[in-house]
KEKE-3310 file (N, C-alpha, C; in steps of 0.2 Angstrom, whole numbers, plus 5000, padded with zeros to 4 digits):
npx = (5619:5620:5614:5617:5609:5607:5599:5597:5598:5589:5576:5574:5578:5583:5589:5592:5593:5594:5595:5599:5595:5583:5573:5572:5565:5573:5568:5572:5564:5565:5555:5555:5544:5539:5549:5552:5539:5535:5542:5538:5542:5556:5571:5588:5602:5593:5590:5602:5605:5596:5598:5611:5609:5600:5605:5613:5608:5597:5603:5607:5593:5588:5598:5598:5586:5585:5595:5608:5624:5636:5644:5639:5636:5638:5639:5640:5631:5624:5616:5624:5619:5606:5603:5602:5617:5624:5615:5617:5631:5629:5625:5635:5648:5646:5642:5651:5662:5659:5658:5673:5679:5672:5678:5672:5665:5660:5645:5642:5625:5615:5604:5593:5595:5590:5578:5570:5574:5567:5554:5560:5564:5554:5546:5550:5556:5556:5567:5569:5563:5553:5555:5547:5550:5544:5547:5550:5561:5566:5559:5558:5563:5565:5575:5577:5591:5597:5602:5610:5611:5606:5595:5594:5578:5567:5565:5561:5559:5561:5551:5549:5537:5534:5538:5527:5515:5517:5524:5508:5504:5505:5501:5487:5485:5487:5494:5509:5517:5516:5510:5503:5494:5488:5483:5475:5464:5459:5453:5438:5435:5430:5438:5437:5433:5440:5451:5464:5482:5491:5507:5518:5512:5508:5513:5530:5540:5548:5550:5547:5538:5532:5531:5524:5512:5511:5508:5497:5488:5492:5485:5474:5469:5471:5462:5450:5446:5435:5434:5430:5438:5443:5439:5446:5460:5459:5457:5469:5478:5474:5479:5492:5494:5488:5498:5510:5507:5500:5513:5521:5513:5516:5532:5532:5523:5531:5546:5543:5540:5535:5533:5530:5539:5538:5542:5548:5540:5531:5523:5515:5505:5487:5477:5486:5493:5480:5477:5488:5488:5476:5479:5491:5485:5475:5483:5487:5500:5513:5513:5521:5517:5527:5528:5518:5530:5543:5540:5540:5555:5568:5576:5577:5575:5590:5597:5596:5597:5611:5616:5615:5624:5635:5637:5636:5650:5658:5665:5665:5677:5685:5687:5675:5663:5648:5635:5624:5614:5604:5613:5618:5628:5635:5630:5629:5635:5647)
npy = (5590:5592:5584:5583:5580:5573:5572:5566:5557:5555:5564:5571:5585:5587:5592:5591:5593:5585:5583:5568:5569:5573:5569:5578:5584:5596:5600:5605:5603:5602:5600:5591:5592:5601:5601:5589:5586:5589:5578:5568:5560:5557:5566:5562:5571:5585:5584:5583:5594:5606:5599:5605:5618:5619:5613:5619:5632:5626:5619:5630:5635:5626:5626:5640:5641:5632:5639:5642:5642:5634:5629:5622:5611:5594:5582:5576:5569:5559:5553:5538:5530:5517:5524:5539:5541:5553:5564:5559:5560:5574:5577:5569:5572:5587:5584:5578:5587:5597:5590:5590:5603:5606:5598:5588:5571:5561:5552:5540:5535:5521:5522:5513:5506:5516:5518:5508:5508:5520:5521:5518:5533:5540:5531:5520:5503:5487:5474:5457:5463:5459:5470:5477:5485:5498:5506:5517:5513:5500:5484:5474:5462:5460:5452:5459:5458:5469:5486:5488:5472:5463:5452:5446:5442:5442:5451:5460:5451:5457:5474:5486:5489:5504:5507:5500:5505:5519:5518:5511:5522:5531:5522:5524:5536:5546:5560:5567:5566:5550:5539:5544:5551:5538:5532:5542:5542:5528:5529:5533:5519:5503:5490:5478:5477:5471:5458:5458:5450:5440:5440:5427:5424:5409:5395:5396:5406:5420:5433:5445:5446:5463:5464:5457:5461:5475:5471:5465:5475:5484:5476:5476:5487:5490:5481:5484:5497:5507:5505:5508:5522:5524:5511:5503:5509:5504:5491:5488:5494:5486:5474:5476:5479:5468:5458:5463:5465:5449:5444:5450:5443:5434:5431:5436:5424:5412:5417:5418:5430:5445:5459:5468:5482:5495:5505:5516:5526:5521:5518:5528:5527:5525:5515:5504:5506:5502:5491:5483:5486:5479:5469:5462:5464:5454:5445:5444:5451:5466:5480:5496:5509:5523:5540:5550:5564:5555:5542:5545:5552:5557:5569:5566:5554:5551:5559:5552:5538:5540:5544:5533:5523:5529:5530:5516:5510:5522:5536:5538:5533:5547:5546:5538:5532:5534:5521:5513:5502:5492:5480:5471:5469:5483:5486:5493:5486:5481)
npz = (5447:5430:5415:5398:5384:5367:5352:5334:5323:5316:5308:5318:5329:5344:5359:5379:5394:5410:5427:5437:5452:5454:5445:5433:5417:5404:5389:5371:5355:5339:5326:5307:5299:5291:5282:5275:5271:5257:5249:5252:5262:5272:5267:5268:5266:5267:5278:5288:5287:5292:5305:5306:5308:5319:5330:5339:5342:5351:5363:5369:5372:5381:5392:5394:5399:5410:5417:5417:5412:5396:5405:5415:5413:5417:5410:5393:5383:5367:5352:5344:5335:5333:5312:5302:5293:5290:5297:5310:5313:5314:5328:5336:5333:5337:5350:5355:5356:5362:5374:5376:5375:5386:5395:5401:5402:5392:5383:5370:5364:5363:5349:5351:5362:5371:5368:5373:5386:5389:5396:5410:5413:5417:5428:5441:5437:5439:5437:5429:5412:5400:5382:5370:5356:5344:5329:5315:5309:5317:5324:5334:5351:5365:5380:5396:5405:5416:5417:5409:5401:5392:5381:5362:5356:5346:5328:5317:5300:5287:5284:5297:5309:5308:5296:5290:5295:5287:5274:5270:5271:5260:5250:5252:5250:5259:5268:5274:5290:5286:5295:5305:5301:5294:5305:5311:5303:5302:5314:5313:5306:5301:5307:5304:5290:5281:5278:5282:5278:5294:5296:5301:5313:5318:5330:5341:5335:5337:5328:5315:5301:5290:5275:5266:5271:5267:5253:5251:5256:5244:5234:5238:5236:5222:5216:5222:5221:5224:5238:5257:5261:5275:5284:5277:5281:5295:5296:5293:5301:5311:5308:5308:5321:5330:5325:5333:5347:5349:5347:5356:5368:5367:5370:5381:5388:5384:5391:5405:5410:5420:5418:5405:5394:5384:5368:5358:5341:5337:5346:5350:5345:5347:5348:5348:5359:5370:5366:5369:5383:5386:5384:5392:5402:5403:5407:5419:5419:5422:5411:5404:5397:5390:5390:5380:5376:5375:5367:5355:5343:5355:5366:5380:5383:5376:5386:5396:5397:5393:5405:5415:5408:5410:5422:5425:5418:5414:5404:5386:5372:5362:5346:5345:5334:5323:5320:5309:5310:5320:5333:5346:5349:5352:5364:5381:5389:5382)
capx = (5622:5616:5618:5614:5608:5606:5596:5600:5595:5583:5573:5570:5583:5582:5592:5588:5594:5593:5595:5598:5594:5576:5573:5569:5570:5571:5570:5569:5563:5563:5555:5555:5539:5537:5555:5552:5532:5536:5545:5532:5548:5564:5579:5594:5604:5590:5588:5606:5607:5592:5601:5616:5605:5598:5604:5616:5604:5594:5609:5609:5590:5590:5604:5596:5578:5590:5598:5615:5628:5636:5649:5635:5635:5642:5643:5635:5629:5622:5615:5628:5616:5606:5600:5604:5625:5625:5611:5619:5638:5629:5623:5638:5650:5645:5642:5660:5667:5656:5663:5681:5678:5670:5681:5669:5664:5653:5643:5637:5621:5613:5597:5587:5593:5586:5569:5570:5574:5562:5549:5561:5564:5549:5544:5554:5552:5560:5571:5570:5556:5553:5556:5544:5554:5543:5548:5550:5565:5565:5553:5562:5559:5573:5574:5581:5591:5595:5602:5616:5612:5598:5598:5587:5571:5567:5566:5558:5564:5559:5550:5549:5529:5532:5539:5522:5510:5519:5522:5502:5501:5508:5497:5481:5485:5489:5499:5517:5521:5510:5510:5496:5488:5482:5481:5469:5459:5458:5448:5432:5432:5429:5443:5435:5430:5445:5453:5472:5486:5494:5512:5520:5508:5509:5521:5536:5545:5548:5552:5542:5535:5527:5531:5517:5506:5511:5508:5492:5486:5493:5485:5469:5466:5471:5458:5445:5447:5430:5432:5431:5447:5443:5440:5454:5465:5455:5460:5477:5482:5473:5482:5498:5492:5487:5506:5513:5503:5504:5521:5524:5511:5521:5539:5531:5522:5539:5551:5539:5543:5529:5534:5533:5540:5536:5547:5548:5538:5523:5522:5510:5497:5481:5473:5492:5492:5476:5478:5493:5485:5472:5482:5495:5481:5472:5488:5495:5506:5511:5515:5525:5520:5531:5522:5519:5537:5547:5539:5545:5564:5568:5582:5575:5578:5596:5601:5595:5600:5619:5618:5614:5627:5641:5636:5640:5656:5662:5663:5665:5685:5683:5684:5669:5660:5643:5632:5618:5610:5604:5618:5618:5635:5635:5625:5632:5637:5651)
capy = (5588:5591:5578:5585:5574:5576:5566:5569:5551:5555:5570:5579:5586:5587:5594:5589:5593:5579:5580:5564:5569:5575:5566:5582:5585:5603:5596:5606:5599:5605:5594:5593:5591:5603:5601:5583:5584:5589:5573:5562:5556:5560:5566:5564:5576:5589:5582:5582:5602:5605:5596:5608:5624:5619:5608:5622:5635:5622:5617:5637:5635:5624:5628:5646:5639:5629:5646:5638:5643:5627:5629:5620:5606:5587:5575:5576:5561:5561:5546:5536:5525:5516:5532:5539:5543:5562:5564:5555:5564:5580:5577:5565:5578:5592:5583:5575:5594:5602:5589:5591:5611:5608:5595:5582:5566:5559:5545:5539:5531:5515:5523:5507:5504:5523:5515:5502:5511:5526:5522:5520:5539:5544:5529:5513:5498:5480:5469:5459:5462:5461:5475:5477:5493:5499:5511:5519:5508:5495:5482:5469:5459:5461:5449:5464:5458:5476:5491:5487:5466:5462:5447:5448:5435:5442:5455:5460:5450:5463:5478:5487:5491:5511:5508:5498:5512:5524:5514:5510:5528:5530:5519:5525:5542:5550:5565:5566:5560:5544:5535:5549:5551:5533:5530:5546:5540:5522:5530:5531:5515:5496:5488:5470:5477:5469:5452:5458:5445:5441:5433:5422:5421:5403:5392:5398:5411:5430:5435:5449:5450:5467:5466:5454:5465:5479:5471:5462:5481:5488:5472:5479:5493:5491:5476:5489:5506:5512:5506:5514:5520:5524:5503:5499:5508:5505:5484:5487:5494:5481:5467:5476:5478:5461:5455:5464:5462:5443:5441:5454:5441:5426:5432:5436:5417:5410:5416:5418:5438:5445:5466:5471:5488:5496:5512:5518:5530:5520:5516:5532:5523:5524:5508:5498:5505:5500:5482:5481:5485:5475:5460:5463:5465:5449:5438:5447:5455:5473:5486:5501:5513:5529:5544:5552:5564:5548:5538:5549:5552:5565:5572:5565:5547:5550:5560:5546:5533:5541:5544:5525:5519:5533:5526:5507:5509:5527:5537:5534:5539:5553:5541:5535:5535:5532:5518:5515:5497:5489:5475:5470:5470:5488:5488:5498:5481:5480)
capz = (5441:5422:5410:5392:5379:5361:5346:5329:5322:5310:5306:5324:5333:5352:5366:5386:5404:5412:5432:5441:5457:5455:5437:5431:5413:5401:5381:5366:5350:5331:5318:5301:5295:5284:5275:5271:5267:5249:5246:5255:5266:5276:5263:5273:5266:5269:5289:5294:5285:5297:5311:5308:5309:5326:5338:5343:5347:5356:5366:5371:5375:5386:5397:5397:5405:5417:5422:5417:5405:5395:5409:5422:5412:5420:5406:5386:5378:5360:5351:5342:5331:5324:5311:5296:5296:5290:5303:5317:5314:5316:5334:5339:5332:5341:5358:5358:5354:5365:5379:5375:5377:5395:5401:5405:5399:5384:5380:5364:5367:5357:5350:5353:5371:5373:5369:5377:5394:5389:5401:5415:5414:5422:5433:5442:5433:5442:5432:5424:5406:5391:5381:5366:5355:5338:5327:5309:5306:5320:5327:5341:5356:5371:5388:5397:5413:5422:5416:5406:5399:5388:5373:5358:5357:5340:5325:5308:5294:5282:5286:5303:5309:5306:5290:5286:5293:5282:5265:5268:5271:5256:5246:5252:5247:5264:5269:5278:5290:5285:5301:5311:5297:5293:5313:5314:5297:5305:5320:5310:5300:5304:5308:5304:5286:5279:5283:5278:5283:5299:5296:5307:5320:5321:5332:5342:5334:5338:5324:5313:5295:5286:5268:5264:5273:5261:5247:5252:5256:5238:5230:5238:5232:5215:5217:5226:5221:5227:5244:5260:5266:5284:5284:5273:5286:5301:5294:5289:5307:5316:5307:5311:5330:5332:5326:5338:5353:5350:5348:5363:5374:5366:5374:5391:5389:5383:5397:5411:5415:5422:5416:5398:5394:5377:5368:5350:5339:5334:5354:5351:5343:5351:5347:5350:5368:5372:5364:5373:5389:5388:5385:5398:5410:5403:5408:5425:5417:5421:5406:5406:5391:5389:5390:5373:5374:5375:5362:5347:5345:5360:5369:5386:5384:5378:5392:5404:5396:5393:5413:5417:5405:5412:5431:5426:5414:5414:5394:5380:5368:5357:5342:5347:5329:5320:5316:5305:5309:5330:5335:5353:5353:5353:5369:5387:5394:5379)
cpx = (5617:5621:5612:5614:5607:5603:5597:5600:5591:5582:5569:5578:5582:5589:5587:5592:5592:5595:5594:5594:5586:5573:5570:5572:5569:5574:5566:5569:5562:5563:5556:5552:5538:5544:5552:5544:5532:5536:5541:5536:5554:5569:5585:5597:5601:5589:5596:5609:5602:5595:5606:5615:5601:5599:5611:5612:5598:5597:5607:5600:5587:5593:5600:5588:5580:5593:5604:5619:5629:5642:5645:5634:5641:5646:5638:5634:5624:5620:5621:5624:5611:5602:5603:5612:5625:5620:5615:5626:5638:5629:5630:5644:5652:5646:5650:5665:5667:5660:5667:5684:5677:5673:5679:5667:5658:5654:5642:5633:5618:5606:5591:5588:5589:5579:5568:5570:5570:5558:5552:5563:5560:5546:5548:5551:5557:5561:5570:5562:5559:5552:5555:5548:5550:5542:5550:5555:5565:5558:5558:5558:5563:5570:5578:5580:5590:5598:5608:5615:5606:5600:5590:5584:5572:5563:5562:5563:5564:5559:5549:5540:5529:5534:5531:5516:5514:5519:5513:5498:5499:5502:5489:5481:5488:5493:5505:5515:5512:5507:5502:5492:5486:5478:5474:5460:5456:5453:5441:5430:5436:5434:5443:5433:5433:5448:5461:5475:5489:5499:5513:5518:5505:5517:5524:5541:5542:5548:5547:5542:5531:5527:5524:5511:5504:5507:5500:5486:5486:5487:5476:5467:5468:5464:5449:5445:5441:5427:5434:5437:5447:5443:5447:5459:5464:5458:5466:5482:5480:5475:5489:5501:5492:5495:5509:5513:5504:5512:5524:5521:5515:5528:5537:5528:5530:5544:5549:5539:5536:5527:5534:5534:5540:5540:5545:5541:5532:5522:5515:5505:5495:5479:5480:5494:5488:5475:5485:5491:5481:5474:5486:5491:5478:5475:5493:5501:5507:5515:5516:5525:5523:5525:5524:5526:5542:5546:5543:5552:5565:5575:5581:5579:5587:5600:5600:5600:5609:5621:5619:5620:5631:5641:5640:5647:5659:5661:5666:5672:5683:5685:5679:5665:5653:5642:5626:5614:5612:5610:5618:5624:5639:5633:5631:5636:5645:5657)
cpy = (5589:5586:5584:5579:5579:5570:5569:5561:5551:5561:5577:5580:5590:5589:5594:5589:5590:5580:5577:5563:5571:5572:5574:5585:5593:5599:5602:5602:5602:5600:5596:5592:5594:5602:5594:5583:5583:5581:5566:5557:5559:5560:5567:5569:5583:5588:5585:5590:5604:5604:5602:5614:5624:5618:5614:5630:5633:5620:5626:5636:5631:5624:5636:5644:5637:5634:5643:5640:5634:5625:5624:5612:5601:5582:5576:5569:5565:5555:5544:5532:5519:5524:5531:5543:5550:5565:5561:5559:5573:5580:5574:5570:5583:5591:5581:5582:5597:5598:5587:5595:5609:5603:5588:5576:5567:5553:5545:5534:5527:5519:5519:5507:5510:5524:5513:5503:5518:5527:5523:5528:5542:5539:5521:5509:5493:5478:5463:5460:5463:5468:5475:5488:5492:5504:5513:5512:5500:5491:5474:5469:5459:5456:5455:5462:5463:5480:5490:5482:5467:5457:5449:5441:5436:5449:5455:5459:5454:5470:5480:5488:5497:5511:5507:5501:5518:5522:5514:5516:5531:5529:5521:5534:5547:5556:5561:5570:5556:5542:5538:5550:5544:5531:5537:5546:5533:5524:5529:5526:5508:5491:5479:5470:5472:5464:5454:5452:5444:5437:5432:5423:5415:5402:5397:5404:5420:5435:5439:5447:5457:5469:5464:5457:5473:5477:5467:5472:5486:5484:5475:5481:5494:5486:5480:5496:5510:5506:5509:5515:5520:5514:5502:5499:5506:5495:5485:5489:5490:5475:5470:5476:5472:5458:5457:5465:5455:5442:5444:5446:5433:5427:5431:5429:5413:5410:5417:5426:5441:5454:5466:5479:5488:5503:5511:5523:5528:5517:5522:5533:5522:5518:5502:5501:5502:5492:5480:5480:5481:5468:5458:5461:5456:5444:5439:5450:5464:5477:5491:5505:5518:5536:5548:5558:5560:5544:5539:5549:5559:5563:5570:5558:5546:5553:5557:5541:5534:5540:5538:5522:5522:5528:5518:5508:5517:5529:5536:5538:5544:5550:5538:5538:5531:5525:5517:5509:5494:5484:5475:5472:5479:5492:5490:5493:5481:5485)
cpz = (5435:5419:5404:5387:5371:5355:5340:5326:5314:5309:5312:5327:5337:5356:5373:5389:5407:5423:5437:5449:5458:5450:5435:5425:5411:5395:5378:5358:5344:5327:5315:5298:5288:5278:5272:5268:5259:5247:5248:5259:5269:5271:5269:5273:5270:5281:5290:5291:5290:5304:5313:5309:5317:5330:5342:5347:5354:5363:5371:5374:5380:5395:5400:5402:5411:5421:5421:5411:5403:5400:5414:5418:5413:5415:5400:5383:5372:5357:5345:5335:5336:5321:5303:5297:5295:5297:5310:5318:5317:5324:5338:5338:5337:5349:5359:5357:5359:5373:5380:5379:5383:5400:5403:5401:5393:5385:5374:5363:5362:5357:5352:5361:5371:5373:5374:5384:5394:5395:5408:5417:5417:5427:5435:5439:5438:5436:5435:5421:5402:5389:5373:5361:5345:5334:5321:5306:5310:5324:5331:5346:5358:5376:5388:5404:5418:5418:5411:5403:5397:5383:5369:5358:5350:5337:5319:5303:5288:5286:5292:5303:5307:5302:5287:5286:5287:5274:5264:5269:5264:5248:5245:5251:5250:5265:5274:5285:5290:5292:5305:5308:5294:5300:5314:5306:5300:5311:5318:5306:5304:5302:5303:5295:5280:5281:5277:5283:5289:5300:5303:5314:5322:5324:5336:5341:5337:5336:5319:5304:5294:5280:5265:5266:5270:5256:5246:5254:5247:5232:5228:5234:5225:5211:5216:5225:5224:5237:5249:5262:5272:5285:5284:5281:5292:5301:5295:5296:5310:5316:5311:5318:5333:5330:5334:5345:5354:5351:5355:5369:5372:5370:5380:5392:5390:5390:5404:5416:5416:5421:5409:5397:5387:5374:5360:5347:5337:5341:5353:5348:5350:5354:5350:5357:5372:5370:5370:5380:5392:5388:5389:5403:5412:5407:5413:5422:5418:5413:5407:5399:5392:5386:5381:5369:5373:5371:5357:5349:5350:5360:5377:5387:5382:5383:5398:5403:5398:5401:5416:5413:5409:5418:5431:5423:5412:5405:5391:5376:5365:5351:5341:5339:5326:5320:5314:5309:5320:5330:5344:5354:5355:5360:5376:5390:5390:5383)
residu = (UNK:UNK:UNK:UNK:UNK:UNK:UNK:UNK:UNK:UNK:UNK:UNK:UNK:UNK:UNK:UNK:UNK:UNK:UNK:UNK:UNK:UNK:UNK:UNK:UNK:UNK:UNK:UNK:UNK:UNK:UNK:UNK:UNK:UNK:UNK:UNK:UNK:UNK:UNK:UNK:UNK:UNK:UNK:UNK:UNK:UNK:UNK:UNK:UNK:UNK:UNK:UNK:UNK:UNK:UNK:UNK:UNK:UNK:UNK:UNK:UNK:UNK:UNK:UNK:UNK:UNK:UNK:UNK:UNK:UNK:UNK:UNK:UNK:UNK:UNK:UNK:UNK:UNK:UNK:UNK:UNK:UNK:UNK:UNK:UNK:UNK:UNK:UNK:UNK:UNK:UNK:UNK:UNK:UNK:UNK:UNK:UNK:UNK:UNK:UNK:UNK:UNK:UNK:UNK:UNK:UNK:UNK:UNK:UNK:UNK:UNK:UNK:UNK:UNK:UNK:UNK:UNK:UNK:UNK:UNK:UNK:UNK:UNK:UNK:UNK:UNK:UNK:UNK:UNK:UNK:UNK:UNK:UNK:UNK:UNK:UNK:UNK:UNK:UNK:UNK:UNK:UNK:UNK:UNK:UNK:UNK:UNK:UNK:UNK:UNK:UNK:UNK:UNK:UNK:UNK:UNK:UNK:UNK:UNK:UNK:UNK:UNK:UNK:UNK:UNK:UNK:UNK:UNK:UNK:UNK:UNK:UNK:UNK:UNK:UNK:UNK:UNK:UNK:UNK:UNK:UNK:UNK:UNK:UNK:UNK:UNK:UNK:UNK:UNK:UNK:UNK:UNK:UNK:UNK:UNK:UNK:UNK:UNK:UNK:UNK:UNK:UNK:UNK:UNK:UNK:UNK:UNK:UNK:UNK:UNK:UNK:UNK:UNK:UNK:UNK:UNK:UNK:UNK:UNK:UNK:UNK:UNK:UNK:UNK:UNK:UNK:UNK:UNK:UNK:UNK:UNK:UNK:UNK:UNK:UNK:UNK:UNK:UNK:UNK:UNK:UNK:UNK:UNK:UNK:UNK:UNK:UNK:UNK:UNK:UNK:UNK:UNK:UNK:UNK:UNK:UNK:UNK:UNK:UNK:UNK:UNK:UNK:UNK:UNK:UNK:UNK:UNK:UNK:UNK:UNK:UNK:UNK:UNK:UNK:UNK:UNK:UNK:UNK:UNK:UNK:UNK:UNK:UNK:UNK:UNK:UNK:UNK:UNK:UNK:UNK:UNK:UNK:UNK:UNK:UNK:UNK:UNK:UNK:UNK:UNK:UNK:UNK:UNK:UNK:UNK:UNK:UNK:UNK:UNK:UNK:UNK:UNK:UNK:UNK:UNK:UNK:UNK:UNK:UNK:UNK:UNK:UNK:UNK:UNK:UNK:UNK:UNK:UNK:UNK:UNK:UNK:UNK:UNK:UNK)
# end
């Protein structure tokens, strides 16, 4: 069996080969670094012109490393949302036409579940866990029963974390994409030079702040102008680390689950793996990071995830159409 997946969500667009029986995947991947560098960010328009320049020759190589025309293909899945809509109609589009043409089913898969279940792609996890998901747009906390049921614990009331590496990329002068360039400036510079803030890490809640920690960054450096930046940033990620570390070892206190599993695109910070694991370990708890092709947005995790959704509830109408923003109630169980 092949399962083809497709991403188109944002600014990369992924195709993957997915067969359940061996988990073995084939994924191609075209960024768009250098279209959007100019502008110091993702123009949507520009992404989903891009998207429609690629994801069908990708779709062709794939299939061709597989040894398979698109005729060998089982069931297409495509990411449905969350994303930006011109971006996401490309990929969903395409995948619902492509499995019209061949006869076989489609999914259209929730970007976030596809985090969220990242890791299980390449190694069994038990249910149930928390499920820590952090990434350009999103930052949540899942109880996740089993493969299908999850509730939300808690969410960013503002900013997401890789919005706030990027704006504080942004800020400190950085290139595009922000995020790898403050994390790889942050290497050389002392994390403690700086005491930026750390919201709502008192009490109970699960819920995120990172605007105040923009702006307590912006305030800086208008404050500071001749200081170091490797510090600055070397502070400025370790506030945002320490958030999310805490609130991740406050849900696994809270409900008592003894698995955390992690997904999303600032998953592939260095320093917020290594915080994570070492916390994890502190408190019995095991962790499941996502090896570094799964963090970022692929074609890997929606062709798994689509399979495991297919399995429990069968595919999805051919009205099946976009959306932009997470909702549980969009999830595989619905």
């Amino acid at each position: 069996m092949y399962v083809l997946g497709l991403e188109s969500s944002c600014d990369e667009t992924a195709a993957a080969l997915y067969q359940p029986t061996n988990g073995m995947f084939i994924e191609r991947v075209a960024r768009q670094f250098a279209t959007h560098a100019p502008y110091g960010g993702v123009v949507p328009e520009l992404a989903s012109r891009r998207h429609l320049e690629t994801i069908d020759p990708l779709v062709a190589a794939v299939c061709g490393e597989a040894g398979i025309g698109a005729g060998g293909i089982d069931l297409v899945c495509a990411t449905a949302g969350p994303g930006l809509a011109g971006a996401l109609l490309v990929g969903l589009c395409y995948g619902k036409a492509l499995a019209s043409a061949l006869e076989v089913p489609f999914i259209a898969v929730n970007h976030i579940e596809a985090h969220v279940y990242a890791a299980c792609a390449e190694r069994a996890v038990a249910f149930p866990f928390i499920a820590l998901v952090v990434s350009g747009g999103h930052t949540l906390l899942l109880d996740v029963e089993d493969a299908v049921h999850y509730s939300l614990l808690g969410r960013t009331r503002d900013d997401a974390a890789g919005e706030a590496f990027d704006k504080g990329a942004k800020i400190l002068g950085l290139g595009y994409p922000g995020g790898q360039a403050l994390s790889a400036l942050a290497e050389t510079g002392n994390a403690d030079a700086v005491a930026f803030p750390r919201a709502m890490m008192t009490g109970t809640n699960l819920d995120f702040s990172f605007s105040g920690l923009k702006t307590a960054l912006l305030y800086y450096m208008r404050d500071n102008p001749g200081a170091e930046p490797a510090d600055v940033a070397a502070s400025y990620q370790e506030a945002i680390v320490d958030v999310l570390v805490g609130k991740a070892m406050l849900a696994v206190e809270q409900t008592g689950r003894k698995r955390l599993v992690v997904g999303g695109g600032v998953i592939a910070n260095q320093r917020l793996r290594a915080e994570l694991a070492r916390a994890a370990a502190a408190r019995g708890v095991e962790v499941y990071l996502p090896s570094m092709p799964l963090c970022t947005d692929n074609a890997r995790m929606i062709a798994y995830r689509g399979w495991v959704v297919h399995e429990a509830r069968g595919g999805d109408a051919p009205d099946t159409d976009v959306y932009t923003t997470f909702d549980p109630r969009n999830a595989a169980a619905a």
